[in-house]
C-alpha positions, 0 to 999 in steps of 0.5 A: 553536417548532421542535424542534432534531433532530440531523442524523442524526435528520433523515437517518434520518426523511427515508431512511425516509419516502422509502424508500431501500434499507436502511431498515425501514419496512414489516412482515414477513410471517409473523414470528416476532415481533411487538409493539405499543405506544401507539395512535393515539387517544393519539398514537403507535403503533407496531407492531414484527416481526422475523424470526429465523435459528432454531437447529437446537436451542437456541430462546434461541439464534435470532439477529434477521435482519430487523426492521422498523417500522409507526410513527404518530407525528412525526420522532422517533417514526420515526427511533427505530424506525428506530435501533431496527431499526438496532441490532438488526441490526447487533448481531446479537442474539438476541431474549433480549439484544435486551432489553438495549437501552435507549431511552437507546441509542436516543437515543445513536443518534440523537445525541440527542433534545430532552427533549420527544421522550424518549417517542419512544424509549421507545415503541421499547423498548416495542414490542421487549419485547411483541415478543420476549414474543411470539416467546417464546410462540410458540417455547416459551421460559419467559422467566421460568425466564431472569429475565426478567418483562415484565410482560405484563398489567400495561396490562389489571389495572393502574388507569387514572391517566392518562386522556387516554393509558390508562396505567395504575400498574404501567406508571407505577410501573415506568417512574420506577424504570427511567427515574429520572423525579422530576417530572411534567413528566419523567413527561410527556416520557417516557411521555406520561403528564399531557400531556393535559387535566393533571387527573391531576396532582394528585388522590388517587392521581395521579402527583405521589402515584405519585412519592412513593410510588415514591421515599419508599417510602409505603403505596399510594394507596387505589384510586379506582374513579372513576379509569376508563378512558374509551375512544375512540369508534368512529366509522367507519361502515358507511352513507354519510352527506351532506356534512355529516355527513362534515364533522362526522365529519372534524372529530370525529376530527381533535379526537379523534385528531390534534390530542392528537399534534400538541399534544404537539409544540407544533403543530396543523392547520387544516381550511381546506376539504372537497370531497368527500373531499379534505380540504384542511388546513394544519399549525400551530404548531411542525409547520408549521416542520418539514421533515417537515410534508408526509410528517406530512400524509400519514402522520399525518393522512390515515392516520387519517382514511382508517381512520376515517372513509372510506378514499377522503379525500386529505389536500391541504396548502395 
């Protein structure tokens, strides 16, 4: 299948990827804000700054004059972050109000989003919060004296229900309640949580419980140290290594890192040849239908690859 993107959320892909002038792909240098979220053993990530006019005396009244993006993911991860940009300079928002902006005001944006992508948004309103936290520590505003909690530790203290993705039960808790999620497959379009190996599901203390809890207002779930999070191996080394190890170690990160993303997509990709260090590949599934197919090849597969294996591997479609 192929996703069914509005033609706006095709525009904006396509004038990020290429570059036109007034898009925001890139990151700013020396910025008064910077915030991250996802990563990319889960999927995608992104990486959101921005610059601010300062007030002469007032720090909450600092207006956003730039922002910009370095996003992994698929079309609508990109296009998203670039509504995201969009809306911020437009709005001419301090980074306080920058905070009203809601991932359904990304999809607004966009002329909407298949239910599928929902997270995609989200990643967006995601980024922007640790980025205004940080602009925040670094102007000395006390953002909890204005009301407002960003929760900021919650990913480090919180136990670990989804494995496949690391997201942990504050971050589930809070985002049913301001998502309205009632299902697991509503979880799972928004956050990404349970998309994975789907094990999460159902066990003690999973997200079919979490749901109960938040909406039937039930006594927490026993904790379940055996709930753990498992990191992702590095894998990149130092030493060189024959063709057949760098074989092996390109098949482990496409296993590991990209085909989870692509799978979330309805896709996949298909090693057909190494030579070398030019991987030669094809895109499966719903990825292969899509108009960005060759930029997902190049920033999405050679990416990692480059990061994790050798910096030096060209991705060739075939």
């Amino acid at each position: 299948m192929s996703w069914e993107y509005s033609e706006k959320t095709k525009q904006l892909f396509m004038d990020a990827v290429h570059g036109k002038a007034g898009t925001h792909l890139g990151e700013i240098e020396n910025p008064d804000g910077v915030g991250e979220h996802g990563s990319i053993a889960c999927g995608d990530s992104m990486r959101f700054t921005f610059r601010v006019k300062r007030h002469p005396t007032d720090p909450t009244q600092d207006i956003i004059s730039e922002a910009k993006y370095l996003t992994f993911g698929c079309t609508s991860a990109i296009a998203s972050s670039e509504a995201l940009c969009s809306i911020i300079e437009m709005g001419e928002y301090t980074p306080v109000n920058a905070l009203k902006i809601q991932n359904s005001d990304i999809v607004e944006y966009l002329q909407g989003l298949p239910e599928q992508k929902i997270h995609c948004s989200v990643m967006g309103a995601e980024a922007l919060e640790a980025a205004v936290f940080n602009w925040a520590q670094r102007r000395g505003v006390d953002l909890k004296s204005l009301g407002i909690d960003l929760h900021d530790q919650e990913t480090e203290e919180g136990r670990i229900v989804c494995k496949c993705f690391s997201i942990t039960e504050p971050y589930l808790k809070r985002k049913i309640r301001e998502l309205n999620l009632h299902s697991i497959p509503q979880i799972t379009n928004a956050i990404k949580a349970g998309g994975g190996c789907s094990s999460c599901h159902h066990v003690p203390g999973g997200l079919q419980d979490i749901l109960d809890q938040v909406w039937a207002g039930e006594t927490a779930a026993a904790e379940h140290p055996e709930l753990v999070q498992i990191s992702p191996r590095e894998v990149k080394e130092d030493a060189e290594f024959s063709p057949y190890q760098f074989a092996k170690k390109v098949e482990k990160v496409v296993d590991e890192y990209v085909r989870p993303s692509l799978r979330m997509d309805g896709g996949d990709v298909e090693i057909f040849d190494i030579k070398g260090t030019i991987i030669y590949c094809k895109l499966k599934g719903a990825c292969s239908n899509c108009k960005g197919a060759s930029q997902t090849l190049k920033m999405m597969v050679e990416r990692v690859l480059k990061d994790q294996v050798d910096e030096r591997i060209r991705v060739i479609e075939v």
